[in-house]
C-alpha positions in Angstrom: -9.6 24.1 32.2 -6.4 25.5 32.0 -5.3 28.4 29.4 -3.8 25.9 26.9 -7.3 24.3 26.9 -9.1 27.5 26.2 -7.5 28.0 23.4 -7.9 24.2 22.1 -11.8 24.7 22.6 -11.6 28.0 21.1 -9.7 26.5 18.1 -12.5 23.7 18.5 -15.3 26.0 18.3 -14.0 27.9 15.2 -14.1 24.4 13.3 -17.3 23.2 14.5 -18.9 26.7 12.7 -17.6 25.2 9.2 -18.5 22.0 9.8 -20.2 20.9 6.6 -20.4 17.4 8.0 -23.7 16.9 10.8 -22.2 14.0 12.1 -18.7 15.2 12.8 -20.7 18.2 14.0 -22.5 16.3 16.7 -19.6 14.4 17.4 -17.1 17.6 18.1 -20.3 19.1 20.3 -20.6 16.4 22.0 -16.4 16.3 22.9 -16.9 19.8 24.2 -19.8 19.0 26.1 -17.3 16.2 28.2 -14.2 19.0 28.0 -16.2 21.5 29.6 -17.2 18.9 32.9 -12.9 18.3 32.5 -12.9 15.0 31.7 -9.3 14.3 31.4 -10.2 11.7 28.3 -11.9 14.2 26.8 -9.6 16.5 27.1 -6.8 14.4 25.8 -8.3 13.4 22.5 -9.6 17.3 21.8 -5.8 18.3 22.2 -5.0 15.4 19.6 -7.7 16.9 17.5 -6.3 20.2 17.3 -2.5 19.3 17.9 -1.8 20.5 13.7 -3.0 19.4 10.8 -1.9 16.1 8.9 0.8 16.4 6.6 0.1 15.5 2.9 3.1 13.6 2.1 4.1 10.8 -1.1 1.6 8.7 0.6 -1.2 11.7 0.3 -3.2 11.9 3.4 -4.3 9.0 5.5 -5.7 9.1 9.3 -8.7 8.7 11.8 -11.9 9.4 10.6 -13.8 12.3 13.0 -13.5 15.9 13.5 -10.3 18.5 14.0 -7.9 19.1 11.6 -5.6 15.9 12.6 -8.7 13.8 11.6 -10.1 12.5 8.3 -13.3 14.5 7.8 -15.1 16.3 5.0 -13.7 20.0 6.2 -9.5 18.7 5.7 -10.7 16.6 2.3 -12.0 20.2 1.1 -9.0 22.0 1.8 -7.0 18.9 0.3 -9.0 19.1 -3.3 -9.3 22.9 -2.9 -5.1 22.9 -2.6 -4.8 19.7 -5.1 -6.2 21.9 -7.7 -4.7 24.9 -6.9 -1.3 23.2 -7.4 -2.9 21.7 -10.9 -3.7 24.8 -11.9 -0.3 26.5 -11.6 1.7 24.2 -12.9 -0.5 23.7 -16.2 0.4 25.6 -19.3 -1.7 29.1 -19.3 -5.1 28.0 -20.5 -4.4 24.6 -21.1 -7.1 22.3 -20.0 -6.6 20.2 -17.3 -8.8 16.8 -16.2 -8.3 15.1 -12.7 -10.3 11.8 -12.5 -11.5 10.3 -8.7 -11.8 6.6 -7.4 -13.6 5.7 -4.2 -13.5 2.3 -2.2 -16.1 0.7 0.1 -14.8 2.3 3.4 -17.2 4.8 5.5 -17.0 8.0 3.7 -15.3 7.2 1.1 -17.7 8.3 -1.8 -18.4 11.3 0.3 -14.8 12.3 0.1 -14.9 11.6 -3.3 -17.8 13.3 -4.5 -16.3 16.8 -2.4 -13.8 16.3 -4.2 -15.3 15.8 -7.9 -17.3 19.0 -7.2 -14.5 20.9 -6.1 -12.7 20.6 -8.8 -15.0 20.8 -11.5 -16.1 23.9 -9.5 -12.4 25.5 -9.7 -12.9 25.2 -14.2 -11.1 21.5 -13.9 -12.8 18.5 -15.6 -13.4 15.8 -12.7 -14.0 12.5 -13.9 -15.8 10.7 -11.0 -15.3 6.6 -11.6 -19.3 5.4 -10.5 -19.6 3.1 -7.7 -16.6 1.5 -5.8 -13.4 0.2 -7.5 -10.2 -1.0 -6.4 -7.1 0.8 -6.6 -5.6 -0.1 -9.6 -8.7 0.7 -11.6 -8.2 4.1 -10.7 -3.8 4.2 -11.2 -5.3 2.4 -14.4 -7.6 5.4 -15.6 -4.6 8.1 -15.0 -3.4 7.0 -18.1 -6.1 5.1 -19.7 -8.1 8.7 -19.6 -5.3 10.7 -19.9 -5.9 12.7 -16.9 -3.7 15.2 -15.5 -4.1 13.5 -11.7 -6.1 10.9 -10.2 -7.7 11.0 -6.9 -8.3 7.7 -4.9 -10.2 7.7 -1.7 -9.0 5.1 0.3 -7.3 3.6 3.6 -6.3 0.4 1.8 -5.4 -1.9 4.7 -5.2 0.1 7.3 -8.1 -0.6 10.3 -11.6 0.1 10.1 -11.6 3.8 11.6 -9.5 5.3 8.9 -9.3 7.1 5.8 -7.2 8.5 3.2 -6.5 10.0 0.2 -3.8 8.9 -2.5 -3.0 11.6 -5.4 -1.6 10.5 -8.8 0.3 12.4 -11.6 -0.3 11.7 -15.5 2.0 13.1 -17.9 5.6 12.9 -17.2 4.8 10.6 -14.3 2.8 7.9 -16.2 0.0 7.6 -13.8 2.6 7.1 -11.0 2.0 8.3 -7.0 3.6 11.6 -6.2 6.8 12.3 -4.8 9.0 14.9 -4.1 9.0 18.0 -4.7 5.1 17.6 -5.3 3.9 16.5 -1.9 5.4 19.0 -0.2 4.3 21.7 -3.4 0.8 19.9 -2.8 0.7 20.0 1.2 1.3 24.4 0.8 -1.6 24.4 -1.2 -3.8 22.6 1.0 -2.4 24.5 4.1 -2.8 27.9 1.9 -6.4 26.9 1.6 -6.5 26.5 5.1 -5.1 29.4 6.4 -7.0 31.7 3.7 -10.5 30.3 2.3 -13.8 29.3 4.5 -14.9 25.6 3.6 -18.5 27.5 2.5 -16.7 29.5 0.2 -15.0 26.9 -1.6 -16.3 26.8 -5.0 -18.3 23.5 -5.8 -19.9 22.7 -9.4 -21.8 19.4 -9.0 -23.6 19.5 -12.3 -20.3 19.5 -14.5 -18.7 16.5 -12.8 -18.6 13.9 -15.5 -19.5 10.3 -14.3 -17.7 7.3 -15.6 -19.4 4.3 -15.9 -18.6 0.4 -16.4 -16.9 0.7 -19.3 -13.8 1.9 -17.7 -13.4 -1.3 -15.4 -14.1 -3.7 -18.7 -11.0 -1.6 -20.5 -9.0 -2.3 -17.5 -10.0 -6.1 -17.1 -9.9 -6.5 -21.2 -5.9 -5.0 -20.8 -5.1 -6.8 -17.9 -6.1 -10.3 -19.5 -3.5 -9.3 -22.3 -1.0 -10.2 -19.7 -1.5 -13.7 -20.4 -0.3 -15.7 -23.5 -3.6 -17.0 -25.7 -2.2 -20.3 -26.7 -0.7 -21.5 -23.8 -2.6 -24.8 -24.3 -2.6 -24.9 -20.4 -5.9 -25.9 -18.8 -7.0 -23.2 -16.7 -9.6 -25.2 -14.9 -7.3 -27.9 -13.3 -6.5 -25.6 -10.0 -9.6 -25.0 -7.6 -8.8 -22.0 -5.8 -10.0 -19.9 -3.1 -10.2 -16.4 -2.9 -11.0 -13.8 -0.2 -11.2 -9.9 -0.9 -11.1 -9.2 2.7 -14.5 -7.2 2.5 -13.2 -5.1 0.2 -13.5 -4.2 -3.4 -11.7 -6.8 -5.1 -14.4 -8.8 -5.8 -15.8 -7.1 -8.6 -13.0 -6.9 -10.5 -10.7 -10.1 -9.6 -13.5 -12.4 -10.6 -14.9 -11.0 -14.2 -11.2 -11.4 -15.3 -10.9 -14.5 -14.4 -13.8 -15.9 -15.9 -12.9 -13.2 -19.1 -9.0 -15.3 -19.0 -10.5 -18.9 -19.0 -10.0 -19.8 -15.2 -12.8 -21.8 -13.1 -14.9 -19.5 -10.7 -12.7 -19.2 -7.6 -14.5 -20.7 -3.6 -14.9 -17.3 -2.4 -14.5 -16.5 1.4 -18.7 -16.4 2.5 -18.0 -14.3 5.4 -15.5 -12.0 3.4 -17.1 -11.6 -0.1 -19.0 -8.1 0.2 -17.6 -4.8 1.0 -18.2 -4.0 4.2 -16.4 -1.1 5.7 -16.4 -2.6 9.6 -14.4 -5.7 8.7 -16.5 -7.9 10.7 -14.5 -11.0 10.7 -10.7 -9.5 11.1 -8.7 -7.1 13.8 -6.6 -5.4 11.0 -8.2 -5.8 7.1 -4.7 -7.1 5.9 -3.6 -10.1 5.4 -0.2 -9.9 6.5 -1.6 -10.1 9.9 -1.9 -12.8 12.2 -5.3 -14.5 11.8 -6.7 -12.8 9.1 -6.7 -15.5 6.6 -8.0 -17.8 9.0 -11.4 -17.6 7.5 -9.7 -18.7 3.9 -7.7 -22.0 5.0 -11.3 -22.9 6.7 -12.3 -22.7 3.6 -9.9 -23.7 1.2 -9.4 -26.8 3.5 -13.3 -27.7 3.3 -13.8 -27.1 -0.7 -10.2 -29.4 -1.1 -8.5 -26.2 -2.8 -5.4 -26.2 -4.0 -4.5 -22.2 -4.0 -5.4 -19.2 -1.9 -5.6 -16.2 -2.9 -6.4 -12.9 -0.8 -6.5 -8.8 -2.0 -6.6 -6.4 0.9 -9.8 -4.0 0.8 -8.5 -1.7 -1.8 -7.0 -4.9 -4.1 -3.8 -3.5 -4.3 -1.9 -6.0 -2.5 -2.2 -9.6 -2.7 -1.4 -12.4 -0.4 -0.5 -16.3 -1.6 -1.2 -19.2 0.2 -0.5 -22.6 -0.3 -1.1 -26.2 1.1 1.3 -26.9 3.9 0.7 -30.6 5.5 2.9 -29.7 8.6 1.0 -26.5 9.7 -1.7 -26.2 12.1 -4.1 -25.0 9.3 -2.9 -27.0 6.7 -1.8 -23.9 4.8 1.6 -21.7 4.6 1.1 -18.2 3.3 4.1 -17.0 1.2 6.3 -14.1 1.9 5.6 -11.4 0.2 9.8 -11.7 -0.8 9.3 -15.2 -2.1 5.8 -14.2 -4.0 8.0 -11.4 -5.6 10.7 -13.8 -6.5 8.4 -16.2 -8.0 6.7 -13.4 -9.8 9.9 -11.6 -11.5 11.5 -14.9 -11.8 8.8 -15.8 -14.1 9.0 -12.5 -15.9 12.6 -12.5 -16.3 13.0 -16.2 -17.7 10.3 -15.3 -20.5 12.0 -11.8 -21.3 15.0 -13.5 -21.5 13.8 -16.3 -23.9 12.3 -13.8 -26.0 15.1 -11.5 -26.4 14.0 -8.5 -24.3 15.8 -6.4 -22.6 14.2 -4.1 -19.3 14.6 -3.6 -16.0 13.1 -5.5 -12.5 13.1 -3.2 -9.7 12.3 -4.2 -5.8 12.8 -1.3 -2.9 15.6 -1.6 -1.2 13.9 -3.7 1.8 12.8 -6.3 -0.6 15.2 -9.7 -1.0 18.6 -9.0 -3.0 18.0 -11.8 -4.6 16.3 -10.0 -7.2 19.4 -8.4 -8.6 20.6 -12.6 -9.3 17.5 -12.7 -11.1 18.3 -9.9 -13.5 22.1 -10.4 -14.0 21.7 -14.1 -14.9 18.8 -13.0 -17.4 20.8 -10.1 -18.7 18.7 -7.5 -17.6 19.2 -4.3 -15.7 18.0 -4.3 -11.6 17.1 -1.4 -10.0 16.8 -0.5 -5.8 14.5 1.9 -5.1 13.3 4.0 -1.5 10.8 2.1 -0.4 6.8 2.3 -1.9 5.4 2.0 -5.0 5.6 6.1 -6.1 9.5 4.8 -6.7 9.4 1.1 -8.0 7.3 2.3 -10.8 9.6 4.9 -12.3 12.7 3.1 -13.5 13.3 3.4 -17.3 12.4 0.3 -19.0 10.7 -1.5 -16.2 9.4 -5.2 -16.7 8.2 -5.7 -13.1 8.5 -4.5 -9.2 7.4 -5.6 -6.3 8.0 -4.7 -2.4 8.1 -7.3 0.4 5.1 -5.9 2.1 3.1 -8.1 -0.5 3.0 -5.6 -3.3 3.6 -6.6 -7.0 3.5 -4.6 -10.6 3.8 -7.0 -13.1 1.9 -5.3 -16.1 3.5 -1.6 -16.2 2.1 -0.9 -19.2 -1.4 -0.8 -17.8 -0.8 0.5 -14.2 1.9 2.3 -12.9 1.7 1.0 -9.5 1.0 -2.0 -7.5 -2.2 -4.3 -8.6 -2.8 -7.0 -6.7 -5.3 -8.1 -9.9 -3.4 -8.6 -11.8 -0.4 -10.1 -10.0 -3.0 -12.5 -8.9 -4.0 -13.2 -12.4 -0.1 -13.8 -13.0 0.0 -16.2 -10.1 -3.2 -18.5 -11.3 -1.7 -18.4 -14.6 1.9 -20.1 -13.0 0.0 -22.4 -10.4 -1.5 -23.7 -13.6 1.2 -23.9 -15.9 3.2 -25.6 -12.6 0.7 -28.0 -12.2 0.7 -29.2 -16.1 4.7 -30.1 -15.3 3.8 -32.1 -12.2 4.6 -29.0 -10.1 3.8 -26.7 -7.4 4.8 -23.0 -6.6 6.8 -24.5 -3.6 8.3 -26.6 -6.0 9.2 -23.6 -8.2 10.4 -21.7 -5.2 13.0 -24.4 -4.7 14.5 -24.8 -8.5 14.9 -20.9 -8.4 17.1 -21.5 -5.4 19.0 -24.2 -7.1 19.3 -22.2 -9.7 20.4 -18.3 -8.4 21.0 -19.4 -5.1 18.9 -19.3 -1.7 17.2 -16.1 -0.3 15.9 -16.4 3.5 14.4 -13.3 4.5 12.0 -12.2 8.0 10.3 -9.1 9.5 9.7 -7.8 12.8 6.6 -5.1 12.9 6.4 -3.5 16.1 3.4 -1.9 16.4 3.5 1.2 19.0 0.6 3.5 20.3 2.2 6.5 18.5 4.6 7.9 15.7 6.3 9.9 18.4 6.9 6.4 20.3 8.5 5.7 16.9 10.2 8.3 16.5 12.2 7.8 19.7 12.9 4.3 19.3 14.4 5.5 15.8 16.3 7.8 16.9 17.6 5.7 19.5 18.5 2.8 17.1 20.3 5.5 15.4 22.7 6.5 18.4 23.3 2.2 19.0 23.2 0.5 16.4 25.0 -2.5 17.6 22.2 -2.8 20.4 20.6 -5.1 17.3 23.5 -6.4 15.8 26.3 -6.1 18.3 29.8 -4.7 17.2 30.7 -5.9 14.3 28.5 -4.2 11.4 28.5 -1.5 8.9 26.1 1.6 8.8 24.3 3.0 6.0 22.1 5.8 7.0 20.0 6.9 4.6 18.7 10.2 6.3 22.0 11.7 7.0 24.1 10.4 4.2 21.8 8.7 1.4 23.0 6.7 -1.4 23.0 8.2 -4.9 20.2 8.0 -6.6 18.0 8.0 -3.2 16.1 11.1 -1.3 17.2 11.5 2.3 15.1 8.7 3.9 14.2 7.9 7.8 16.1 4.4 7.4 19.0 2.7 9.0 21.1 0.0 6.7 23.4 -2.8 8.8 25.6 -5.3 7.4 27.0 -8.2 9.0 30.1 -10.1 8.7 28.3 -13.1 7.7 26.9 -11.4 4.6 23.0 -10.8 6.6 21.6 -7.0 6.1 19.1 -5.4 8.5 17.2 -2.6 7.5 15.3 -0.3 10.1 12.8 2.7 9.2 8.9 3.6 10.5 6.0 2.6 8.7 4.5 5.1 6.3 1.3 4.9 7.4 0.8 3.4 10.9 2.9 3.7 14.3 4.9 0.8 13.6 9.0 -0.2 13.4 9.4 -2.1 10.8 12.7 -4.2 10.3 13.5 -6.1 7.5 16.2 -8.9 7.7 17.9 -10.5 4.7 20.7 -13.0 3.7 21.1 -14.6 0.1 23.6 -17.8 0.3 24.4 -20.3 -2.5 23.3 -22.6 0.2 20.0 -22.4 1.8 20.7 -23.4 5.1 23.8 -20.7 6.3 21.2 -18.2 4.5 18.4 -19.4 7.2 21.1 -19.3 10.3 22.1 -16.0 9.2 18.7 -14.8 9.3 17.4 -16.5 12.2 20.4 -15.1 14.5 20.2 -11.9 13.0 16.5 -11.6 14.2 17.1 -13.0 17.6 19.4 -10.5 18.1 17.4 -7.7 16.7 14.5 -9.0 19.0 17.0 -8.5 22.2 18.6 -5.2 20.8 14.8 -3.9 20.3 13.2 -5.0 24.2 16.4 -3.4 25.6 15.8 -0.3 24.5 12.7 -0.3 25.0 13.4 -1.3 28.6 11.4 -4.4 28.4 13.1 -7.8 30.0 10.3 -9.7 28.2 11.5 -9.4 24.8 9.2 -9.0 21.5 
């Protein structure tokens, strides 16, 4: 082995001796056994290992379940409560009390990391309220400021695949139950690394006996809330629609279908294959349902119970997918864009606030369809763009509803300060139904809200790399030619170098084009992916779809290019 190995197995060896975890343990011993007859594999992945420690950033932490210090593990979700509450504890009033309460979902570890957590805490003097069993994420945004907690803690990967895990932070208070953002990641992150650098994982005070346990009552409060959303005396009947649902085998389940039964609606078809928790995802490559075959199971069978609706929560339930009948596609079904779901969604919002008088504010991040800003003007209400996730779209003063393209909605602020794919998919039933009392469908509604603000087309090209360095490069590279995706004739926003006001400096590129379209360029947050989102809004539907469709051929060629690949993506 060379010297730079020594000292990765040295590093290696150090960890394995505070190893609380047996199985990452045995799994780390067994990694050394393999470096030490220098196989190259092994070799490779111990480097990655011990290559530095993930970040905690506004998305928390969130990587590969195993051992090393760039993994998800029970030794770096120590250090992560251990610094969490060191950063609680200093910014809390001398003395005051302060009360942290933790979620878990269905994927492996999860309660693990949860419980460490709960006992860490409540071992450092801080009240940890530990939320029993397995709930979706918006339960626990929910009990931020249902319980009045300092911070919530939610264990989770959400969609990402079945080998990862991660761990979301949210402040009460002055942030409403909202996800962190700057300056408190980075605050957060030099706790955690502090802890690190300075405290043994067996020193780490734990107190398992003080962690208070909250029971069922908390996920009644939140479904008895969200069925508030709806009006009582709609006179609409909620049993004309027969839906299908599909919770992905997460936790949605649980949740989703108590409130609709609690809100009047039939019991939804739900997915066989995908109605338990199950933290392999048997039946899907990637547990989201933005990709490619994994609702395939649901138009099965929707199409065989003659449904009407489909509706689909990734594991964690925060994000929702739409489907609906489509007689001229394969499957018989057409999912929605998560852009026209959000303009179906706020449209609905914004005609009722506007009927009633209200004033507020709809907010979308800034790669999410322009079209919402029509919606707002003609309804007299304020429009906000935000950086992209849901730690932003929440905070806007006077907020009515948000939503983000990549299928994320918040439609009832009041009760969670982030996006819920419950209830958005309680606010969806409730329009297919009240549609279909007019003679209508949600396709139908997507077209009069054309007619009536204009046409929105919008796509998305997701380029999934083996790396975030691979990212990185092509970034950086779209950064020095732009035009290789739109060719000369464009305008360049760049958000790192010279955001706009009101925005942090962000890894994102903004193009215009002479024909009105707008590309928008940055990394995914949370996997090695490009991610670009292209968007025109016409009063004419069809220069709004050419503008679009030629701006993403040409992205398409701009994007093989540099990547030095003649067969395109």
């Amino acid at each position: 082995m060379t010297s730079a190995s020594n000292r990765v197995v040295d590093q290696a060896l150090a960890w394995l001796a505070h190893d609380p975890d047996p199985v990452t343990r045995q799994e780390l011993k067994a990694l050394l056994d393999q470096v030490k007859a220098d196989d190259d594999n092994a070799i490779s992945d111990l480097d990655a290992r011990f290559s530095g420690h993930l970040t905690f950033g506004t998305a928390g932490l969130r990587g590969v379940l195993g051992a090393g210090p760039m993994r998800m593990n029970r030794t770096v979700v120590t250090h992560a409560a251990h610094g969490l509450g060191q950063y609680l504890t200093e910014r809390a009033p001398d003395g005051a009390p302060i009360s942290v309460v933790i979620g878990a979902d269905a994927r492996t570890n999860s309660d693990v990391f949860a419980q460490d957590t709960a006992d860490i805490l409540s071992g450092m003097g801080i009240r940890a309220l530990r939320i029993a069993g397995q709930v979706p994420t918006p339960v626990l945004a929910f009990a931020v400021t249902y319980l009045d907690a300092d911070a919530g803690v939610m264990v989770t990967a959400s969609h990402n695949p079945p080998t990862d895990n991660g761990y979301k932070v949210y402040l009460g208070g002055a942030d409403r139950g909202s996800q962190i953002i700057p300056p408190a990641d980075r605050d957060i992150h030099a706790h955690i690394m502090a802890s690190h650098d300075t405290v043994r994982v067996e020193d780490v005070p734990r107190s398992k006996d003080k962690v208070e346990l909250i029971g069922p009552e908390l996920v009644n409060e939140y479904i008895r809330q969200t069925a508030n959303l709806l009006p009582e005396d709609d006179a609409v009947d909620r049993t004309a629609l027969r839906i299908c649902y599909t919770p992905l085998h997460g936790v949605g389940a649980a949740v989703f279908l108590p409130l609709l039964e609690q809100t009047g609606f039939a019991a939804p078809v739900v997915v066989r294959e995908q109605g338990n928790p199950d933290p392999t995802f048997p039946t899907v490559a990637f547990p989201n349902p933005e990709e490619p075959g994994a609702l395939d199971l649901s138009f099965a069978t929707a199409t065989s119970h003659s449904c009407d609706l489909i509706i689909a929560h990734d594991p964690d339930a925060d994000r929702l997918a739409v489907a609906v009948p489509n007689g001229e596609s394969a499957s018989g079904w057409e999912m929605l864009s998560g852009n026209d779901l959000g303009v179906l969604l706020l449209a609905d919002i914004a005609e009722r606030a506007h009927r009633e008088g209200r004033k507020g504010t709809l907010a979308c991040s800034v790669v999410s369809t322009p079209m919402i800003s029509r919606l707002a003007e003609h309804n007299g209400l304020s429009f906000v763009a935000t950086p992209t996730g849901f730690k932003w779209i929440s905070r806007p003063e006077g907020l009515l509803a948000g939503f983000e393209e990549a299928i994320g909605y918040l439609v009832n602020p009041e009760t969670v300060r982030d996006k819920d794919g419950i209830s958005a998919g309680l606010a969806v039933i409730h329009l297919a139904h009240r549609l279909h009392a007019r003679g209508k469908t949600l396709t139908d509604r997507l077209h009069d809200i054309a007619e009536t603000y204009g046409a929105w087309a919008s796509d998305t090209i997701s380029l999934r790399l083996d790396t975030n360095q691979e990212v990185d490069h092509l970034m950086n590279s779209i950064r020095h030619y732009p035009g290789s995706l739109t060719g000369p004739q464009h305008t360049v926003t760049d958000y790192q170098s010279d955001p706009p006001m009101g925005f942090p400096a962000t890894n994102l590129l903004e193009l215009t084009t002479p024909e009105a379209g707008r590309l928008i360029v940055r990394p995914s947050g949370t996997e090695p992916k490009l991610k670009i989102y292209l968007d025109a809004v016409n009063d004419q539907a069809h220069i709004a779809h050419t503008v679009v469709t030629q701006m993403a051929q040409a992205a398409r060629q701009g994007i093989a290019t540099l990547l030095g690949n003649s067969e395109g993506v």
